[in-house]
Structures are given as structure tokens and as C-alpha cells.
C-alpha positions as CSV (number, residue, x, y, z in Angstrom):
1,X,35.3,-119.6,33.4
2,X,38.0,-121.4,35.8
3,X,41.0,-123.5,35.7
4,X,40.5,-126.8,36.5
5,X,42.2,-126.7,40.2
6,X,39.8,-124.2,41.1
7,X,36.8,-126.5,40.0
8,X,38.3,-129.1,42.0
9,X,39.2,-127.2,44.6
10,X,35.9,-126.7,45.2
11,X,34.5,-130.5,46.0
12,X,37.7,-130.9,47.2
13,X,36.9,-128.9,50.0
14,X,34.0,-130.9,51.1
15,X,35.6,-134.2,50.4
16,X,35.8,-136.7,53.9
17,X,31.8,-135.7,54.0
18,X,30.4,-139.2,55.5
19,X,26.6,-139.8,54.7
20,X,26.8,-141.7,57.8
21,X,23.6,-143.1,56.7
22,X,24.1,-145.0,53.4
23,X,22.1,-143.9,50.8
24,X,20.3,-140.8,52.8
25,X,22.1,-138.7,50.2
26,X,22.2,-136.0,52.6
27,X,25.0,-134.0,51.7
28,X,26.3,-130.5,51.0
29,X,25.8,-130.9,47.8
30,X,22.4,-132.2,48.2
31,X,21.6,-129.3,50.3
32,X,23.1,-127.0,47.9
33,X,20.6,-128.0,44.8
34,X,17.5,-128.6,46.9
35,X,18.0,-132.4,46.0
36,X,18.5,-134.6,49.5
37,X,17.5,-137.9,48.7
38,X,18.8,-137.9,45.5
39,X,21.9,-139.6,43.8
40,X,24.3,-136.8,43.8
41,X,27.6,-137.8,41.8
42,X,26.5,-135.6,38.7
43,X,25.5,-132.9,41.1
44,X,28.7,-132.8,42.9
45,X,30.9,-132.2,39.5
46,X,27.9,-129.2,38.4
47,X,28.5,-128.3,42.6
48,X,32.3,-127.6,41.7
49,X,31.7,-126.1,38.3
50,X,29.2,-123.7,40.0
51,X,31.1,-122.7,42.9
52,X,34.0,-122.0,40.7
53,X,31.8,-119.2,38.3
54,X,32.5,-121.7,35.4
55,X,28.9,-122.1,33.0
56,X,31.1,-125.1,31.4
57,X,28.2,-127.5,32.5
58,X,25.3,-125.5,32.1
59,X,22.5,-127.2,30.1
60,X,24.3,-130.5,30.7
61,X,21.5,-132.0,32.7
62,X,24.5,-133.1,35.0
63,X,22.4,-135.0,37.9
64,X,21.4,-137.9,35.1
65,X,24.6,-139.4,34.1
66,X,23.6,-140.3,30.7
67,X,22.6,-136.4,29.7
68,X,26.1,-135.8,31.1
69,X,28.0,-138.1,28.9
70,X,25.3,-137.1,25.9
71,X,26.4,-133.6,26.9
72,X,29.8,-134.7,26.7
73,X,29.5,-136.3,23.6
74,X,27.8,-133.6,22.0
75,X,30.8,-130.9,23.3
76,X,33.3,-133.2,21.7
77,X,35.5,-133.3,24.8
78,X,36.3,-137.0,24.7
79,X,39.7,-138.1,25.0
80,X,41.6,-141.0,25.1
81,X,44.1,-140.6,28.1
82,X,42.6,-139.1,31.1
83,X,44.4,-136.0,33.2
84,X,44.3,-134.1,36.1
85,X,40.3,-131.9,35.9
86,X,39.1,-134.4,33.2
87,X,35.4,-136.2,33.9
88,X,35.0,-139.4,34.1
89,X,31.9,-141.9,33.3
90,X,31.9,-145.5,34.6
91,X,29.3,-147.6,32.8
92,X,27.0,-149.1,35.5
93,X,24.8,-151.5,33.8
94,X,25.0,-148.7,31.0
95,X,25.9,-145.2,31.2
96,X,22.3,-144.4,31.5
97,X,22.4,-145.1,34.6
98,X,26.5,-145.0,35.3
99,X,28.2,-142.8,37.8
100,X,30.4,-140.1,37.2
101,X,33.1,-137.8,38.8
102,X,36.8,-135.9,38.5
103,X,40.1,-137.2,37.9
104,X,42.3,-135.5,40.4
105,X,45.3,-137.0,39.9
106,X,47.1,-139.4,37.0
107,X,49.4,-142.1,39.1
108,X,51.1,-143.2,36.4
109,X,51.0,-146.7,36.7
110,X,47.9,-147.2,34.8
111,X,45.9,-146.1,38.0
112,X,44.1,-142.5,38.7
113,X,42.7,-141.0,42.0
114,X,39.0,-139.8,41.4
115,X,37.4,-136.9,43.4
116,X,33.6,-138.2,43.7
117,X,30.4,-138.2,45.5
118,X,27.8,-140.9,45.8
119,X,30.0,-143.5,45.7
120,X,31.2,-146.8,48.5
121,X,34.4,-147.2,48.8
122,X,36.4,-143.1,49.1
123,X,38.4,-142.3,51.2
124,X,39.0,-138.7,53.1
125,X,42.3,-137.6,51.2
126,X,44.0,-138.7,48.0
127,X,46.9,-140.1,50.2
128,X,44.5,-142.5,51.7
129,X,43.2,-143.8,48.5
130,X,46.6,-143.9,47.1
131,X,48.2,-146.5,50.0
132,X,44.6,-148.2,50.6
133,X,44.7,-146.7,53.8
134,X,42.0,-144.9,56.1
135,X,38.7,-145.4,56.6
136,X,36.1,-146.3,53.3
137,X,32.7,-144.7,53.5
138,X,29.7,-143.4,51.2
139,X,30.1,-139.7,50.6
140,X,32.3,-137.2,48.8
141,X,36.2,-138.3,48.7
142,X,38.5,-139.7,46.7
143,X,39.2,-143.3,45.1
144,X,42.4,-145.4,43.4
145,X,40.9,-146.4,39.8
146,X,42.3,-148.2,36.8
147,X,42.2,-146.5,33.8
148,X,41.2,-149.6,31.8
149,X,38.1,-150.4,33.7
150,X,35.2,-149.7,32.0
151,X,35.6,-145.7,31.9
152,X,34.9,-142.4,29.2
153,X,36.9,-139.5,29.9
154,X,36.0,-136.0,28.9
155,X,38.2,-132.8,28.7
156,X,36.0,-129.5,29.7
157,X,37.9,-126.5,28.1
158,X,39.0,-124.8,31.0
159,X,41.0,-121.9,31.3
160,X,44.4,-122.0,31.2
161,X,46.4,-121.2,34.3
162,X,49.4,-119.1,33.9
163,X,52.0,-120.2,34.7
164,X,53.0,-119.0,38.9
165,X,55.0,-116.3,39.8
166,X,57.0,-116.5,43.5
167,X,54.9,-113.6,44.3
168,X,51.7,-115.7,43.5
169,X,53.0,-119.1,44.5
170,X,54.9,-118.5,47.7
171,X,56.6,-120.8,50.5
172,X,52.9,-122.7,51.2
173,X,52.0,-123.7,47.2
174,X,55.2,-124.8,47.0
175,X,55.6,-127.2,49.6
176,X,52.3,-128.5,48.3
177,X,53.2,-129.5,45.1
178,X,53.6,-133.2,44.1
179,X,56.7,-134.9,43.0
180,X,56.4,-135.1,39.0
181,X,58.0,-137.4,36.6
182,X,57.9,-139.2,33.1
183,X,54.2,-140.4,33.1
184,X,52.8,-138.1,35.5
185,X,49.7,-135.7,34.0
186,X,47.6,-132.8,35.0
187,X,47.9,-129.0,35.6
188,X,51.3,-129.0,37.9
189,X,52.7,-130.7,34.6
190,X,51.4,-127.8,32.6
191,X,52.8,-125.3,35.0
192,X,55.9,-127.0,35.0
193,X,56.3,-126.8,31.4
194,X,54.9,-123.2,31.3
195,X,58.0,-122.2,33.0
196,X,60.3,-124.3,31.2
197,X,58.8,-122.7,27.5
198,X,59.4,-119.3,29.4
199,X,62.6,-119.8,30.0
200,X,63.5,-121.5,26.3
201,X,64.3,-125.0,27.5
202,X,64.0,-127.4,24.8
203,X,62.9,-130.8,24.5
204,X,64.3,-133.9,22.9
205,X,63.0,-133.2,19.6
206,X,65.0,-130.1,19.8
207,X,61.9,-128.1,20.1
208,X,60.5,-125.5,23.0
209,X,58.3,-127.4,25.5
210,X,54.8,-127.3,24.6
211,X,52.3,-127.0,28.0
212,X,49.9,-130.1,27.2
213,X,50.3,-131.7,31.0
214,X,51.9,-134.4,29.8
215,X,55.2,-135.7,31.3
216,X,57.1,-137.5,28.6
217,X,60.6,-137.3,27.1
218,X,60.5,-133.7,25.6
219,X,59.8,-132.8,29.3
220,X,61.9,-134.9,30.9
221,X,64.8,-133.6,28.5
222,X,64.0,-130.2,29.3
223,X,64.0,-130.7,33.0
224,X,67.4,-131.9,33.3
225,X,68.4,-128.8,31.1
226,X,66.6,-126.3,33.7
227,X,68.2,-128.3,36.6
228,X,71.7,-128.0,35.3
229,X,71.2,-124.2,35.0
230,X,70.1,-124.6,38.5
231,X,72.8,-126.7,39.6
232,X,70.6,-129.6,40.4
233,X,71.1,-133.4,40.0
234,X,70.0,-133.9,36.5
235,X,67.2,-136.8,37.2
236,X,64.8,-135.4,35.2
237,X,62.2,-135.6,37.9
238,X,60.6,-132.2,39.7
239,X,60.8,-132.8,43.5
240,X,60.9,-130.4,46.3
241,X,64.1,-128.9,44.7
242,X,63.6,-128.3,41.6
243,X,60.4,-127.1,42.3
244,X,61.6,-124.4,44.1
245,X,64.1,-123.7,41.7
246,X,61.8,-123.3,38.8
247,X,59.5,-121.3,40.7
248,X,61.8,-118.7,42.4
249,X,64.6,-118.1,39.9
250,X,63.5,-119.8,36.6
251,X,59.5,-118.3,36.8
């Protein structure tokens, strides 16, 4: 099994791959399976899974997009509101013959970055397809979406990263780490709240934090409580500072 930023670390690494040639399908990840020529946005998400020594997509048939989502289906992993490791499935012309890929990132502002292959319009790095900047190209990268196009998200169980330590994290990871807030999703929310049910903070409802990477009000609430302790502006949002401060004397 894996987490899901090790899965994604994995096509991450090969993301700003240019087919150069559009539609040669001539990846890394078409090298990998013994399948150049072929579509390869299913292969690229069973690519990551693999790489990562997770079996969570084994017997998924994950090359044809519609075995994936029947897959899916079958699993019982479909949710509603999409987070950070979740898959996605865009209908196109039916799901049959859709295309599929990660959500890396939750903007929160109705939008998501994806972390794809086999698809026009990525860009090299989620900053990129975040400002609409950079260069757009065929290959495996990363894409702005809106969550209410025509979409199905599923939620692999994963395993469960523990929450850091400063002796796992260190000065690198923690430069890394995004800016969080009310509305922002994925596993830095969960580790965020890890450390905050560690350390007893409570939520609005009165309540300990519960780790679902979601940033709402209980978090928020609890946020400000860890950054007073820390004697931090209480903003409720997780920048550099706090950040640092959660991870080095609250974790």
C-alpha cells in the first residue's frame, strides 16, 4: 500500500514529458507497459500506483477508461467533492471512451489542478496551470479544471500518512508546503490537522479535529488556537509560519 503523495509523486516525476509528436503516444509510461502507440491516461494512474508498491488498481483493467470507472464503481470509492490523490473520469462522448487522471491539488474556488497523461492542453508544473502560464503540450503534466464539468471522482483507500515529525519533515518539506486555508483539501490538510488532534486543539463544535483533509471551520477554529499558543497572528490560515510552527514545536 501507499499514501497518496507517494502515488503521485510518482507521475509527478515524469510530468513536463512532451510527445513532441502528437498522438505517437511514446512515453515513459508507454515504454514502461510495452504499450507505445497506445492511449496512455489510464496507464499513467496504474504507472504511479505501480511504482509506488500499491495493488490498489490491480484487476482494474485501468488502460480502458470505462473498466476503470466500472472498477471504480464496483470499489465503492465514489465521492462527491474531489481531493488531493482522488481519480478523476471526464465523460468524452461517454465514459467508455472518457479520459481519466489524478487530482493533485483542490484550489478552492470551484477549480482543481489534475496530474494527467494523454491529454492537449498540460502544462510542465502546477504553477503553470494554475496562472495559465507556460507552454501547453500533449504529454504528462498538469491542468486547471472545474469541478462542475462533466467529471466522477473516486477515493482509492490509501494509506494514511502519519502525521510528520521535524526529524522526518526537515528545512526542505517544509519550505515546500502550500499555503492552506478555509476551502483548501488534500493530504497537507490532513497532516495539518493530524498535528492539531495531537496536540488537543479543538474545533468550533467544541470537538478535537478530525483528519478528513478538509479545511472548514472546525479547522480554521483550531488553527487560530494552535497559532496563539505559538504566538502567531491568529488568521486562521497555515502559511510559511505557522507551518513551521506546527511542525517543529507543536508535531
Amino acid at each position: 500500500m501507499a499514501t497518496a503523495s507517494e502515488v503521485l509523486s510518482k507521475l509527478a516525476a515524469l510530468a513536463g514529458e512532451d510527445e513532441a509528436a502528437v498522438g505517437s503516444n511514446n512515453t515513459a509510461v508507454n515504454k514502461y507497459f510495452g504499450a507505445v502507440g497506445q492511449a496512455y491516461c489510464g496507464y499513467s494512474l496504474l504507472y504511479a500506483f505501480t511504482k509506488a508498491g500499491s495493488s490498489l488498481l490491480n484487476g482494474s483493467g485501468a488502460w480502458n477508461v470505462g473498466s476503470l470507472a466500472r472498477f471504480c464503481e464496483s470499489k465503492g470509492w465514489r465521492v462527491s467533492s474531489p481531493m488531493a490523490g482522488d481519480i478523476f473520469v471526464m465523460r468524452a462522448g461517454g465514459y467508455e471512451n472518457g479520459h481519466t487522471g489524478f487530482v493533485y491539488e483542490v484550489l478552492g474556488n470551484g477549480y482543481f489542478i489534475t496530474l494527467e497523461g494523454n491529454y492537449g492542453a498540460v502544462k510542465s508544473t502546477a504553477a503553470e496551470a494554475k496562472n495559465g502560464t507556460g507552454k501547453s503540450f500533449e504529454g504528462i503534466g498538469y491542468r486547471k479544471a472545474s469541478i462542475s464539468g462533466d467529471y466522477k471522482f473516486y477515493r482509492p483507500p490509501y494509506t494514511a500518512a502519519a502525521a510528520p515529525t521535524p526529524e522526518k519533515v526537515g528545512a526542505a518539506v517544509t519550505v515546500g508546503v502550500n499555503t492552506l486555508q478555509s476551502g483548501s483539501a488534500g493530504t497537507q490538510v490532513m497532516t495539518v490537522q493530524r498535528i492539531l488532534a495531537a496536540g488537543g486543539f479543538q474545533g468550533a463544535d467544541g470537538k478535537t479535529v478530525q483528519a478528513d483533509g478538509e479545511f472548514g471551520p472546525n479547522t480554521a477554529c483550531a488553527v487560530k488556537a494552535a497559532q496563539g499558543k505559538l504566538g502567531l497572528a491568529m488568521d486562521g490560515v497555515v502559511g510559511k509560519n505557522t507551518w513551521e510552527g506546527l511542525l517543529k514545536k507543536l508535531a
